[in-house]
Structures are given as structure tokens and as C-alpha cells.
N, C-alpha and C positions, 0 to 999 in steps of 0.2 A: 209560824209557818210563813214562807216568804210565798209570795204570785210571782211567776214570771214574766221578767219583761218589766219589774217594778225595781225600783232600788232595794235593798236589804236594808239591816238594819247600820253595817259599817259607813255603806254609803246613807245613808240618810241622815248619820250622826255627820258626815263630813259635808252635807250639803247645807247644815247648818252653821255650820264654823264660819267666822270672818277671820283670814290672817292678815296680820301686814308684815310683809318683809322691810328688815332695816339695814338699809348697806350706806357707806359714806356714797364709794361709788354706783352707777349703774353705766349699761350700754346707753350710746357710744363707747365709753369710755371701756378701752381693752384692760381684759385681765380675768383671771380664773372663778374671782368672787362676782364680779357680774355676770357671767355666761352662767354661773350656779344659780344665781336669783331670779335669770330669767328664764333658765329651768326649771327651777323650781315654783316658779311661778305661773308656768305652762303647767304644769304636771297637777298642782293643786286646783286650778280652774278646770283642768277637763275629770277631775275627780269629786265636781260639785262645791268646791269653796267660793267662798269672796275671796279675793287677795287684793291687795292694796299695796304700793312699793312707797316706802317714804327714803328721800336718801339727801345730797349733798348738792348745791346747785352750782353746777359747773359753772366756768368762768365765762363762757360763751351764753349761759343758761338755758342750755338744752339739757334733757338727762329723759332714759327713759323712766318716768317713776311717777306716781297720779301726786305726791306733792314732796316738794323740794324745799329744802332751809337756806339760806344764806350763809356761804361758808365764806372763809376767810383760808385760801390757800398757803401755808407759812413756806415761804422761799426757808433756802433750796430745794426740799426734795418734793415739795408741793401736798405736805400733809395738812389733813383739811382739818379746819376747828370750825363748829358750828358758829355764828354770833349771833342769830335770829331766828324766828319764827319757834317759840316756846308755845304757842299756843296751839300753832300748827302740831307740833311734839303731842302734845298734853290729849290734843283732839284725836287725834289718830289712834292713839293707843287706847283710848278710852274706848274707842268703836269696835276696836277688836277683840277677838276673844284668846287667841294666840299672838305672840308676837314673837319673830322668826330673825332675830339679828348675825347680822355677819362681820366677824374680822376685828380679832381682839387687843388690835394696834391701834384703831380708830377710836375715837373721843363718840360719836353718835352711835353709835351701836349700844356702847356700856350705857348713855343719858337714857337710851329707850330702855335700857334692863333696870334702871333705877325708879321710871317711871311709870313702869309695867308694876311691879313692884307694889308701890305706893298706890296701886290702882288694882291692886288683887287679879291681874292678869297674867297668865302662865305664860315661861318666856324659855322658847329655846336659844342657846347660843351655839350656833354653828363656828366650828375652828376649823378653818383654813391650811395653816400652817402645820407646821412637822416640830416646831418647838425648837428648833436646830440655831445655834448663834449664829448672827451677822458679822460673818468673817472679811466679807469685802465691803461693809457700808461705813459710813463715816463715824469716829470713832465719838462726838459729840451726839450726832442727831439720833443712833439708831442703839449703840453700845449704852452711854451713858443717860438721857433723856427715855430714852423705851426702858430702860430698866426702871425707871424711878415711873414713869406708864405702868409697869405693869403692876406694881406692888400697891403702888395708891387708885387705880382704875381698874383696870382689864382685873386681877384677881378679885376683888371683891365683886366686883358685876359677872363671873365667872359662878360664884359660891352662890349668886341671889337668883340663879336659872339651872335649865338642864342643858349640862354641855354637850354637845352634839362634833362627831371629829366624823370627816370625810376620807380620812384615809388611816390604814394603820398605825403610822408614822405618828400621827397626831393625837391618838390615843398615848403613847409614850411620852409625847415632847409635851403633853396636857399637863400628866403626874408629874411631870420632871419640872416644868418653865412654871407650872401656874397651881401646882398643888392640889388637882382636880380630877375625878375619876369620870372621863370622857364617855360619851358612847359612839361604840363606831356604827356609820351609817354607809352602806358602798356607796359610790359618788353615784345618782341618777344621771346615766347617760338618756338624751334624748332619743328619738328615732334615730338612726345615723345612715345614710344612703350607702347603697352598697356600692363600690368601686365600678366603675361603666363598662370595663375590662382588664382582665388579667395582663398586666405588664410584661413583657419580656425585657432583655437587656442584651444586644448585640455586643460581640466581640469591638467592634470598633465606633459605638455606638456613645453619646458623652450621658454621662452619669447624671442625674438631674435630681437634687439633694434641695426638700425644703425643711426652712428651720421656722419655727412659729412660737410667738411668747412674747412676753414683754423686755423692751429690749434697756437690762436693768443687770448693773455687777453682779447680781447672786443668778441669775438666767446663765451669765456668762457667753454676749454670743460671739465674741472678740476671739474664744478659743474656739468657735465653730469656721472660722477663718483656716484659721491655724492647721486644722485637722482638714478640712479639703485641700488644704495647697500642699500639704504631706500627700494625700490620696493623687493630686494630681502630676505627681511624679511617676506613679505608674500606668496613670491610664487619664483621659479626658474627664474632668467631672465641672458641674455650675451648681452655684451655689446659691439659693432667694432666703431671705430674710421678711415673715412678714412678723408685724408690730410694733411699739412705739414706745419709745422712753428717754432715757436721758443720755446713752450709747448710740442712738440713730446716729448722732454728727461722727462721731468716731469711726460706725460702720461706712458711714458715706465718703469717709477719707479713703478708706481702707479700699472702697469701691472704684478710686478713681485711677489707679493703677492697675487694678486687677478687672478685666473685662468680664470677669469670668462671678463675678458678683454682683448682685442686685438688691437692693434693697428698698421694698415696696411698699411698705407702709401698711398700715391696720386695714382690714380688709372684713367683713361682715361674716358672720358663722357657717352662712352654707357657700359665700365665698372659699374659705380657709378648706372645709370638707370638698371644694373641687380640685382646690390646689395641691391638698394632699392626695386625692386620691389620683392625682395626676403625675406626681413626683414617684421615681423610682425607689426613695424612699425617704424617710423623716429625721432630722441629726436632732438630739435634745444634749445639751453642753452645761445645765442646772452643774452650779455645786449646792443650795438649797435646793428642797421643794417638797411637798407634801404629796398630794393624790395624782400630780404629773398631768392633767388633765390634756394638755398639749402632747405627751403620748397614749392617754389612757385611747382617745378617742379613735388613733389612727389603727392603733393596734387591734383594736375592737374588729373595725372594719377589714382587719386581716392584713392591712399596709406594713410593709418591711419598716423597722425603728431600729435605728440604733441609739441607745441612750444612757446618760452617767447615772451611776447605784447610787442615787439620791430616795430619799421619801419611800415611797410606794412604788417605784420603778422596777425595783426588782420583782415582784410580786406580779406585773401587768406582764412578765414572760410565763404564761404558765408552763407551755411545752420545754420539757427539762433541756433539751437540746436549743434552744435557743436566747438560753440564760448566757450564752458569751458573748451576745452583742449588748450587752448591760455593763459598760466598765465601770472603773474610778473615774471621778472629776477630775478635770483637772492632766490627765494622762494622755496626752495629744498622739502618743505612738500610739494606745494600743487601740483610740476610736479608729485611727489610720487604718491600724494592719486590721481590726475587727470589720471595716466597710469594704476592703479590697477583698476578705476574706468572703464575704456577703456576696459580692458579684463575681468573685471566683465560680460560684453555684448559685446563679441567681432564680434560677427558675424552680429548683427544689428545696431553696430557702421559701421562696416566694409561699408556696404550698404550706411550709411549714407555718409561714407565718398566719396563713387563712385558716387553718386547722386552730389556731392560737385565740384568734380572735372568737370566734367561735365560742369557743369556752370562755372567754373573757365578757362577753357580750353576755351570755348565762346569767353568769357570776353581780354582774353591775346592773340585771335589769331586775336583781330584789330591790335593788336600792330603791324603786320608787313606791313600792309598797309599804318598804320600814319608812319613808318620811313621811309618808299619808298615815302612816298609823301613828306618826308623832305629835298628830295636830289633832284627835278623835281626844272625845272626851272621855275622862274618868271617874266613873262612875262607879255607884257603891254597888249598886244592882245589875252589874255588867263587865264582866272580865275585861278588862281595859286591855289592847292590842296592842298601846304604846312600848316601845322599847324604854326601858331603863338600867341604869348601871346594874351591872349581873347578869341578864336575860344572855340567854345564849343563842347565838345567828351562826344557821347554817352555809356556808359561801360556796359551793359547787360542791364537793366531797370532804371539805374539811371542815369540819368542828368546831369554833372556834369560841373562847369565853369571853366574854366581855368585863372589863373588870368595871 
């Protein structure tokens, strides 16, 4: 019999638990696996855990994380390899009762699943990705090198945890890339501010298009160029870039001719959530990506998106009528004709897309119930509430099994 006004018995097993989250990366540092960790990280602290973030120490060594190893950045593409702090490792995990690693590309995520391990501590590993090849990365560092990564690291630190996938995408590209029956978890969106006002879009009014992600060949934001300066044939439109990576310089060329483009740099979370909810609408130009988290969030909040049928993108359309601002990658006519189409009816798209959100917002706010019930203990004398491979998760109306 529970008291009211007292914990139960789920929360009382979760007020016991210590996590630590393992990410190479954290914030600062932009990108979809840190805004996830410090989601998740929020979400489990106001649901009664310890959390603890151990991760990578940036080159400046700053990072938001309670302890940081010594990494060694490998030029070019700035993949981090641990070279110190083993005891730091060894300590942290020992302390925890869960360990919650992310990103199955990175060298410290798999060392914490080996270590957890050896330490009889239960270990989820969250995947990130959609499983999908790296069509535009270098055919050395990510083709050749990640493969011979994944077969000696990432899979067997993959088989010695329970894999956890954030998007559907990633349940597939799980079985497929790494040999592993995933569980899908909806991605925990946070609180998300509701838009300050409903947008209109005048006849002779300039179109105000923001693009947000990391600015990296599989993002593609060089085709986001491409596709307003198509659009700005038939009408005024501007275009911002926020994010950072190894295209910035290329965007900044690109800028210097074109007044009509901006490129602003990484900007902070409820920054990004003012930006978009300020822009007339959102461009996503991914030829990868998994959970889209750069449209999951705008959509949510009801914001017009037009976005390439990468990952989970399709899925983040639920109102059947607005499944055709969801192209192919890659297809610079038809994001064109699909945004002129958009402000042809701006104001009963606008609707449709709040109607959208709506239901999407449903849909993603189980997510933080199925992660909190990923970290509760399992017990003999206690129906355990964790998800595992098979359990079946209901998503708004649809059914769906988990394999």
C-alpha cells in the first residue's frame, strides 16, 4: 500500500540507483549524443538517481562531465582515443550501479562496457546511429578503419550490454551493422517551449529558413545552400546556419558572395529553441541520420520542417498530409519546389504542422518513462518494468514489437 505524497515503490528503487553516463563527447561540445546525455541526465536526477557523466577532455579542457580522461584527438577528423586516467575509469564504474554508455564509434564507451563487465555491473549501450554507410567520409578513416572498429570493439562491447537504439532506424541498422537485437527507446525529448507566436508569412515578406546540426559531409549543409538559392528564384528567402565542424570554412566561402547567408556558429539549447521557433521554418539536408533530433524537436513544437527521408524523419511527419515536405537527399529540385509549395499556404500548413506536433510530443514524452525504467532494478521478487528485447511498446496508436 503506497501513502500519498510518499515515493512508491518504482520511484524508491530509482532513488536508490547511481548512473554514470559514458559519452567521449559532452556539452559544449555540439552534437546529438551530448544534448542526449544531458537529457538524460536531467531526467534521471529529477526522477531520484545519482548520475555521474564521465567522458573525454576536450582540448581546451573544459567539458560538462563530474570527471574527464585525457584524450588524445587523432588528426583529421578529431577522433578521441583515451590515454589516461584508467583509475579514474576503473573508479567510477565501480561506484555505479548502472552504466549508460553512448556511441558505438568511440573507443571509451566500449572500455566502460568492458569494465562494467569485469565489475559485474549492468550496462546499457545506447546507439546513436541508423547503421546506414558513410557515403561521404573519408574512404581510410571511417570506411576502412570503423570497419575493422567495429568488428574488434564496438560488436563485442555491443553482445557484453543491453543495446538500447533511439530511433527506429537504429533498431535495423543494429541487426544489420553489429549483429544485435536493439531496443527501441523514443528519444526523451525535454520540456520544449512553446513557440511565443504563431508565424504568419506575407506575400512580399523574405522567407527566414534556419538550418541547425553539425556542420559535417553526412549533415550535408553545402546542399542547404543549394536549395534556397533554387527557392530564391521565386521569391526572397535567408538562410542561418547554426553549428560547427569541419564545413564551417566552406560555408563561410559560400557566405561571402551571398548576403543572403549566415553562418553563426554553435549556439546553446534554449538558444537553438529561440532560433527555431523564430524562423519561418527549419531545412534538414542529412543524407545520414538516425532519431533527426535537429527536426525531431521543432516539429514537436509544431514548427514548419522540411526534411531529407533519412533515419526517423519520415516517421516525425505523422499527419499523412504532410509527409511531402520529407524528400530524398540529395534532390535540391524537389526540397525547392517542396518549401515554395510550403509558403504557397503558409498559414494552413502552419496549422497542420501544430496539429503534427502535438501528436509527436505524445508519442516521445513515453520516452522518458521507458529510460527510467531502464535503470530500476531487477529483481526476483518484483516484476521488473525494464524494457528488453521482445517487450512490446505502445507509440501513440500503433503497436509496435520490439525484436
Amino acid at each position: 500500500m503506497e501513502t500519498p505524497g510518499l515515493p512508491g515503490p518504482p520511484e524508491a528503487a530509482a532513488a536508490q540507483r547511481k548512473v554514470l553516463l559514458v559519452s567521449s563527447f559532452v556539452l559544449p561540445h555540439a552534437g546529438g549524443v551530448e544534448q542526449f546525455v544531458d537529457t538524460a541526465r536531467e531526467l534521471l536526477r529529477a526522477r531520484g538517481c545519482r548520475v555521474r557523466v564521465l567522458a573525454c577532455r576536450l582540448p581546451e579542457g573544459s567539458g560538462d562531465a563530474d570527471a574527464l580522461l585525457p584524450t588524445w584527438f587523432v588528426p583529421p577528423g578529431g577522433w578521441p582515443l583515451p590515454v589516461g586516467g584508467w583509475r579514474t575509469l576503473w573508479r567510477e564504474i565501480g561506484e555505479a550501479d548502472v552504466i549508460i554508455a553512448n556511441g558505438a564509434r568511440h573507443l571509451l564507451p566500449a572500455l566502460a562496457v568492458l569494465v562494467a563487465r569485469l565489475r559485474r555491473k549492468r550496462v546499457l549501450f545506447v546507439l546513436h546511429g541508423s547503421g546506414a554507410p558513410f557515403t561521404k567520409s573519408s574512404f581510410l578513416y571511417h570506411r576502412l578503419l570503423g570497419s575493422v572498429f567495429e568488428w574488434l570493439v564496438a560488436r563485442p562491447a555491443l553482445r557484453l550490454s543491453l543495446p538500447v537504439s533511439l530511433s527506429r532506424a537504429g533498431v535495423a541498422g543494429a541487426r544489420g551493422r553489429y549483429g544485435v537485437a536493439a531496443t527501441y527507446v523514443p528519444y526523451p525529448l525535454r520540456e520544449l517551449p512553446r513557440p511565443k507566436r504563431a508565424r504568419s508569412l506575407l506575400a512580399n515578406e523574405p522567407l527566414e529558413i534556419v538550418w541547425v546540426g553539425r556542420l559535417y559531409p553526412e549533415k550535408d549543409p553545402l546542399s542547404a545552400v543549394a536549395v534556397v538559392e533554387q527557392v530564391r528564384r521565386s521569391r526572397d528567402a535567408r538562410l542561418e546556419f547554426y553549428g560547427e565542424g569541419i564545413l564551417a570554412g566552406a560555408l563561410e566561402r559560400l557566405a561571402q558572395d551571398r548576403p543572403w547567408v549566415s553562418v553563426r556558429g554553435s549556439r546553446s539549447w534554449a538558444q537553438i529553441q529561440e532560433v527555431q521557433g523564430a524562423a519561418h521554418l527549419c531545412l534538414s539536408t542529412s543524407s545520414r541520420d538516425a532519431t533527426q533530433i535537429g527536426i525531431l524537436e521543432p516539429l514537436s513544437r509544431g514548427i514548419p520542417v522540411v526534411s531529407t527521408r533519412v533515419g526517423d524523419a519520415p516517421r516525425h511527419y505523422v499527419v499523412p498530409a504532410l509527409r511531402r515536405f520529407c524528400v530524398e537527399p540529395g534532390d535540391i529540385d524537389a526540397a525547392a519546389a517542396t518549401i515554395l509549395e510550403l509558403t504557397a499556404a503558409y498559414d494552413r500548413h502552419r496549422d497542420e504542422f501544430a496539429a503534427n506536433g502535438r501528436l509527436l510530443k505524445a508519442r516521445h514524452r513515453r520516452g522518458r518513462a521507458y529510460l527510467a525504467s531502464l535503470v530500476e532494478p531487477s529483481t526476483s521478487h518484483r516484476r521488473s518494468t525494464s524494457i528488453r528485447p521482445g517487450d512490446r511498446l505502445v507509440l501513440g496508436d500503433q503497436p509496435t514489437h520490439v525484436p
